[in-house]
N, C-alpha and C positions, 0 to 999 in steps of 0.2 A: 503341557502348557500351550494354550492356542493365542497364537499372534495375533496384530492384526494391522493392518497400515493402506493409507489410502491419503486421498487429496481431498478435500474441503474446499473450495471455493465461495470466498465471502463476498457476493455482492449488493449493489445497493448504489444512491443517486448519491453525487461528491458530498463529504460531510457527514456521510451518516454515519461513520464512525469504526469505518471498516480497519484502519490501521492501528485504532485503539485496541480495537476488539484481536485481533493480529497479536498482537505486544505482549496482552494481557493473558492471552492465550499462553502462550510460547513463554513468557518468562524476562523476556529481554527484547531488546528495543530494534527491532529490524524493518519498520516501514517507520517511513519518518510521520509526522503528526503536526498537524499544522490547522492554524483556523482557515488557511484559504485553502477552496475547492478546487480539485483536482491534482493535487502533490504528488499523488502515486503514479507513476509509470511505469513502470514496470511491473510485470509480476512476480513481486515480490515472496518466496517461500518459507515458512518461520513452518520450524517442526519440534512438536512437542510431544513430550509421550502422557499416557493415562493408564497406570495398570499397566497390560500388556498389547496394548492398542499406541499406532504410531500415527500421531497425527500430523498431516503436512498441509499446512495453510496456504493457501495461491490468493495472496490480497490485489484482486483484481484492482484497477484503475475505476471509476465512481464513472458509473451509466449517464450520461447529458445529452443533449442536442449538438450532435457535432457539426463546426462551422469550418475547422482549419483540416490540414493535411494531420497533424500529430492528434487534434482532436480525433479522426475517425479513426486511426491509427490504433488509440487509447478503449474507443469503442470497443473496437475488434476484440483486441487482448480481451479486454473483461468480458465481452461472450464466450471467445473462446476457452477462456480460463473457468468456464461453469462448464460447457460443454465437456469439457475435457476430465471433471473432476466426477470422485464419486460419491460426494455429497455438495447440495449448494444451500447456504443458507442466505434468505434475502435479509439487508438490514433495511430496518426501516426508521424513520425517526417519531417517536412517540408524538411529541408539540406539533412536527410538521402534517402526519397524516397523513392523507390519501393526496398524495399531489399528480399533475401532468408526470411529473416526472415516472412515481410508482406504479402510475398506471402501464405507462409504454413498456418498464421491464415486466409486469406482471403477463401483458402481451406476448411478450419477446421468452418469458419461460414457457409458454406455451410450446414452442418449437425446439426444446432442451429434449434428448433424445430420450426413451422412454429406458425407466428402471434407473434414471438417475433418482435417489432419493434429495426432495427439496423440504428445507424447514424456513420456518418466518421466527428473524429475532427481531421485538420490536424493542428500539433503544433508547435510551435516555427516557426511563421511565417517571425518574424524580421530575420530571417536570410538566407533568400534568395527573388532573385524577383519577382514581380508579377507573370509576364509571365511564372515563372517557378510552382508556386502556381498553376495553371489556369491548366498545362496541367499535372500535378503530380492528381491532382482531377479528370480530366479528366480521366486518366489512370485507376487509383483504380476505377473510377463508372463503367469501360468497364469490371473489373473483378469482381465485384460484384456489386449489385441495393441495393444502401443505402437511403433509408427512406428521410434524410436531410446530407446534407455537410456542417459543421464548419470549418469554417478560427480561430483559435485562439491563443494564446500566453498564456498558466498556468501561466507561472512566472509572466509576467506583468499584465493580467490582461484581454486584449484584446481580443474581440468575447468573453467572458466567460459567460456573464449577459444573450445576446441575446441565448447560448445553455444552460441556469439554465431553462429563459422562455419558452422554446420549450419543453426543458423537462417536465417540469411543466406543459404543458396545453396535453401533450402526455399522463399522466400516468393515469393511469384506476381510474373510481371514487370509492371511499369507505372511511372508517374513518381514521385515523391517527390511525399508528401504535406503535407510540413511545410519550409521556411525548413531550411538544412544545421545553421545553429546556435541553433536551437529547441530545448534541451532540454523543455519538457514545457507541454501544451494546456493546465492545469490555469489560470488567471487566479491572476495573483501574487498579491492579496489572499486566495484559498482555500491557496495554497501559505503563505504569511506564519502566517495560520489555523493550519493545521496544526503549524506549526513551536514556533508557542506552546504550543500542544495536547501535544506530544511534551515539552517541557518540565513541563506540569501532572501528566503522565502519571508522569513519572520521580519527580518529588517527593513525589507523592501515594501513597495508599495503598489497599487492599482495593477498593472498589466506588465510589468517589465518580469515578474519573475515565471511568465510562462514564455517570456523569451529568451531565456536563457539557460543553460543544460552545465553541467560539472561533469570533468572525464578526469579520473587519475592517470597521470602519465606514464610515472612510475612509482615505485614503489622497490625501495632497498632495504632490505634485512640489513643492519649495524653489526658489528663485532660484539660491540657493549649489550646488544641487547635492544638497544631500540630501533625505530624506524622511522627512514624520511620517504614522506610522501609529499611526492609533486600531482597536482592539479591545476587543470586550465578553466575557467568558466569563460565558454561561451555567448557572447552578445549577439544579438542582430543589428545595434546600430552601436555606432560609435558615440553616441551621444550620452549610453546606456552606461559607457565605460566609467563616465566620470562619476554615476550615483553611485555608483560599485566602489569603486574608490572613495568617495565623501570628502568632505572638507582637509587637505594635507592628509589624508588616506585612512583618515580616521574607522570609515566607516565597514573596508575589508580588514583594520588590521582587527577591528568588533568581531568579525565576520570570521576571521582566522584563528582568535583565540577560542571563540564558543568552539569551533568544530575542531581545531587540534586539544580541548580539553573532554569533551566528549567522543573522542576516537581514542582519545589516551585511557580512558575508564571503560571504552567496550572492548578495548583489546588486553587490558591490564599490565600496559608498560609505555612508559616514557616516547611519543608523537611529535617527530620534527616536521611540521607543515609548510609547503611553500605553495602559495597562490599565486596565478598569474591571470591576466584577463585578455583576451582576445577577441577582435569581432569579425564574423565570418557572420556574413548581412544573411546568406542564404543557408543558414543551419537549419531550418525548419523544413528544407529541401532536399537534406543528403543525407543520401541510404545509409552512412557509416554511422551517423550521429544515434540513427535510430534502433541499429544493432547494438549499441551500445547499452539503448538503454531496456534491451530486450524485447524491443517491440519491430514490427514486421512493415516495413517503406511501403510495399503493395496494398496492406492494408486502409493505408492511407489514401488512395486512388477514390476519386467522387464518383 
């Protein structure tokens, strides 16, 4: 019986659909999914298997123009997270095309060390037509020579199976690197994190939820069986404190049922949550906050 296990690397410009595709893969829900761009920080690893091939996904952070300190930060990781892997596949969005955006990673693969195998998934196929699929693929292979070209759909489903098996028979042979039912390296308390984060993120609005981070505190195994998790989110102003809260606090305790109901169904047992909000102006400054969220402070340097 020949093994086989390796790292994937899925990148692509925020939105394209990298933590669907992620999800969909792997079985279960381990990058959060969100309509606003840039959610993911961390890199994120969801492992799945195929047959006798071990797949381990690195849902890089979504390729941008960085302007902030966690922006370049977020860059980094997701080059690094291709660099690093042994397969990368770029997402791209079907409706959107050829943008500034796809151009500068198509650029940027260039410099991806040689013998990495790269493929092009173009996504969210249902929303535009053939003919325009056919020459969208066409274009992206005239600027760069991609390995294989996927047609697929994350959300629904479509083309996913036929690039899980491609990848699966691509990756280099050796043993499994993770426990068969490990879905993902991330420490539950960063995955807990997140999952509240994904909740803040939906509720909130314009610019406040890229100022703001979730750290679990702690985290106690019960007698009975269940589990209390304490979490802090982070603010930068104190102003930020009070949308957080909402009207008589309506709008964390929203905030606290989604993600202590949703924590209680990916761990499969009863979730005692307690939220507290604090603002520390200069989070978007400190080396700790950004270990935390597995990205690298020097990175960030202009």
């Amino acid at each position: 019986m020949t093994t086989r296990a390796g790292f994937i690397a899925l990148i692509g410009e925020p939105n394209a659909g990298k933590s669907t595709l992620t999800n969909r893969m792997v079985g279960a829900k381990v990058s959060i999914v969100t309509h606003k761009v840039q959610t993911t920080r961390a890199r994120i690893r969801g492992v799945a298997m195929e047959g006798e091939s071990q797949l381990i996904f690195v849902d890089t952070p979504g390729m941008f123009q960085p302007r902030r300190r966690l922006d370049r930060a977020m860059v980094a990781a997701a080059w690094g997270g291709a660099a690093d892997a042994d397969i990368v596949v770029l997402l791209v969005e079907a409706h959107r095309g050829m943008t500034d955006g796809v151009r500068r990673i198509l650029e940027g693969l260039q410099d991806i060390p040689k013998g990495r195998k790269i493929a092009l998934a173009i996504n969210k196929i249902d929303r535009v037509k053939a003919e325009d699929l056919l020459q969208l693929s066409k274009s992206l292979n005239e600027e760069f020579t991609f390995l294989n070209t996927f047609m697929i759909s994350a959300e629904k489903g479509h083309g996913v199976d036929h690039l899980r098996e491609w990848i699966a028979a691509e990756l280099p042979e050796g043993p499994w690197l993770y426990p068969e039912d490990q879905i993902a390296d991330l420490p539950m308390r960063m995955i807990a994190a997140e999952m509240t984060r994904e909740k803040l993120t939906l509720r909130l609005h314009q610019e406040l939820p890229y100022q703001l981070t979730v750290e679990t505190e702690s985290w106690q195994e019960r007698d009975d069986g269940t589990a209390r998790i304490d979490q802090v989110i982070y603010v930068a102003r104190d102003g930020h404190k009070g949308i957080i809260l909402g009207h008589k606090g309506e709008t964390i305790k929203a905030i606290s049922k989604a993600s202590r109901e949703e924590l209680t169904e990916f761990l499969g047992r009863k979730v005692h949550l307690f939220l507290q909000i604090k603002v520390r102006e200069n989070w978007l400054e400190e080396k700790e906050r950004y270990s935390e969220m597995g990205l690298n402070f020097k990175d960030g340097n202009a």
